[in-house]
Structure formats: C-alpha cells, structure tokens
N, C-alpha and C positions, 0 to 999 in steps of 0.2 A: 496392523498397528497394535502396538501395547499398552494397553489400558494401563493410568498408572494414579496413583493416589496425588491430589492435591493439583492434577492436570485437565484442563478441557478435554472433555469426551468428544471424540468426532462425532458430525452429524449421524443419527440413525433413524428410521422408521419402519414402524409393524402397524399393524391389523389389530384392534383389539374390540371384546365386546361390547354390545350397545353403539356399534357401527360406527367408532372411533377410529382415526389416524391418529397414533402416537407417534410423535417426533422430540426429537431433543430439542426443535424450536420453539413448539407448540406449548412443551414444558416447562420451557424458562419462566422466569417469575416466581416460581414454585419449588421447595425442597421436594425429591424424588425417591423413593424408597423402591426400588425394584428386586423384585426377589424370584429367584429362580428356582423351580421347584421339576420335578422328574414326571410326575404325572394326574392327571385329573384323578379325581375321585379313589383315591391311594389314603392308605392310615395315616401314613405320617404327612403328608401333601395336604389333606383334612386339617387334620391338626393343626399346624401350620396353617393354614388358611383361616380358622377359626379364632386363631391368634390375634394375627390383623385385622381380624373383625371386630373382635369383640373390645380391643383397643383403638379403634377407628377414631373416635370422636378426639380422643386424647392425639392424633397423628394429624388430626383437621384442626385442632385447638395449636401444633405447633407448625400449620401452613406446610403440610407434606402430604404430598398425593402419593398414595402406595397400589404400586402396580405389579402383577404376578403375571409368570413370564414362564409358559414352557413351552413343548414341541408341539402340544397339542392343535385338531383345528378348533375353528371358533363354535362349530355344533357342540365339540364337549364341553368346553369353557361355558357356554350361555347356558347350558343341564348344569353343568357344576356349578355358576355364579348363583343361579336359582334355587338349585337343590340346600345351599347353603347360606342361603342370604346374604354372602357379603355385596356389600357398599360399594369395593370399589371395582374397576374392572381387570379382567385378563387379556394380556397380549399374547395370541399364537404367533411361534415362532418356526413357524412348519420349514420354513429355506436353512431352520439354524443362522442367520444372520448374528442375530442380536446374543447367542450364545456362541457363535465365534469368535464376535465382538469382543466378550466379557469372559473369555476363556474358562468356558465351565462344565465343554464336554469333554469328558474324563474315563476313562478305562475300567469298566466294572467288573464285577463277578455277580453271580446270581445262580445258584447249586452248581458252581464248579464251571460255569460257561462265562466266557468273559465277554462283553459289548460296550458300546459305547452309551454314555448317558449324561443326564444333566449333573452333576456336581450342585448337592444344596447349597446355594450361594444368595446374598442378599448386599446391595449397592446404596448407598445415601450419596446424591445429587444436592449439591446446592441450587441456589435458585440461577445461577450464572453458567450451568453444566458444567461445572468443574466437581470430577468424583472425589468426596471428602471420606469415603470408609468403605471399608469391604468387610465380610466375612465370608468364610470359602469354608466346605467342610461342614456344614450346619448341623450341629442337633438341635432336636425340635425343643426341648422344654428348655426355659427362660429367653430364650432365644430373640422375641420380639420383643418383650421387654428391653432388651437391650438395646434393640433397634430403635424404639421410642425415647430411651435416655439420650442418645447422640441425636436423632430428630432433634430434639427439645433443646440438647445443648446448643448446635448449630442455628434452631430460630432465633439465642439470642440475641 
C-alpha cells in the first residue's frame, strides 16, 4: 500500500526503546513526527538527532511526540538514546516493516559500491493517523526547524 498525503496511514507496529510498543493506535491523540534516519551513532544521524532534542520542549509545547526510526536493534538505539540524551525514543526497524511502509529504502552509493539504505526522510501525523507532510531526501541543517513550523502549524 501507498503512503499518500492527507490519507489514513494503515495500521503499523515496532519495538521501540524503553520497552515501548509503538502502534498507529497507541498514537492517536497525538501529532507524530517520525523520522527516518540510516544509522546509529553516524555524523549526520548525530546531528539530526540533536536537532529533535534540543527543540524537544517546543515539539511537547505543540502536542507532537517525535520518534526516530531506523534499521537498527534496540541494544544500539538505548547506547545512542543515552550517549546523547535525547528525550524521546527510537523504534528498531530490524524486519524493514515500517520503512517499506513509508517507502525510504532507496539505492545508494558509498565509494562506488551501491546498496540499499534508508532515504533521510521525516513524516508529521496528525492526531487522527492521517499523514499530513513528508519530507524525503533530507539535509540535516534547518531541517527540524522546519519540522517544528508544520508541528505548530497543524496544533492549531
């Protein structure tokens, strides 16, 4: 099925840190910010991580739980969420479910060898699971910013 703007997301569920079930049910009520990132403990994955952090309070002040989302298992996510202090938590996506889902593995290069990989991408949820914004493609700087404008615009 095709993820598509301004549509109900089908039901989904992962695994995430601090011994959470994440579901698209569990969520409701809540703006969603899910963002998909390529790998733990990475520069630009850092980076971006830091991002949402350090903008956290501002993404709780407009009722939006932001969750990061890669291949990894939950032993590196709970080293990463610690080593970095963010707030909120990581969902492993080790089956690729929720990134088949959201169509963001993508055909890479890396010194000439090509593989498959996550696509930087990031999702805003309303509080009714219906996906209201995408960004695909991500570069890291101003980036969450931007995320937090459409948060804030959508709380009102």
């Amino acid at each position: 099925m095709t993820i598509m703007i301004d549509a109900p997301l089908p039901s989904f569920s992962a695994k995430a840190t601090g011994g959470r079930d994440i579901s698209l049910a569990n969520l409701k009520g809540r703006q969603v910010v899910l963002y998909f990132y390529p790998k733990d403990s990475t520069p630009g994955c850092t980076t971006q991580g830091q991002g949402f952090r350090d903008l956290y309070p501002q993404f709780q002040a407009a009722n939006t739980e932001v969750l990061g989302v890669s291949r990894d298992g939950l032993k590196s996510h709970e080293n990463f969420k610690a080593k970095q202090n963010f707030p909120f938590d990581l969902v492993s996506d080790k089956d690729e479910s929720l990134c088949t889902l959201f169509e963001v593995i993508k055909p890479k290069k890396l010194y000439g060898k090509e593989y498959l990989g996550i696509e930087r991408s990031t999702f805003l949820i309303d509080k009714e699971g219906i996906l209201r914004k995408e960004w695909r493609g991500v570069k890291v700087p101003g980036h969450v910013e931007d995320v937090l404008a459409a948060a804030q615009a959508l709380s009102q």
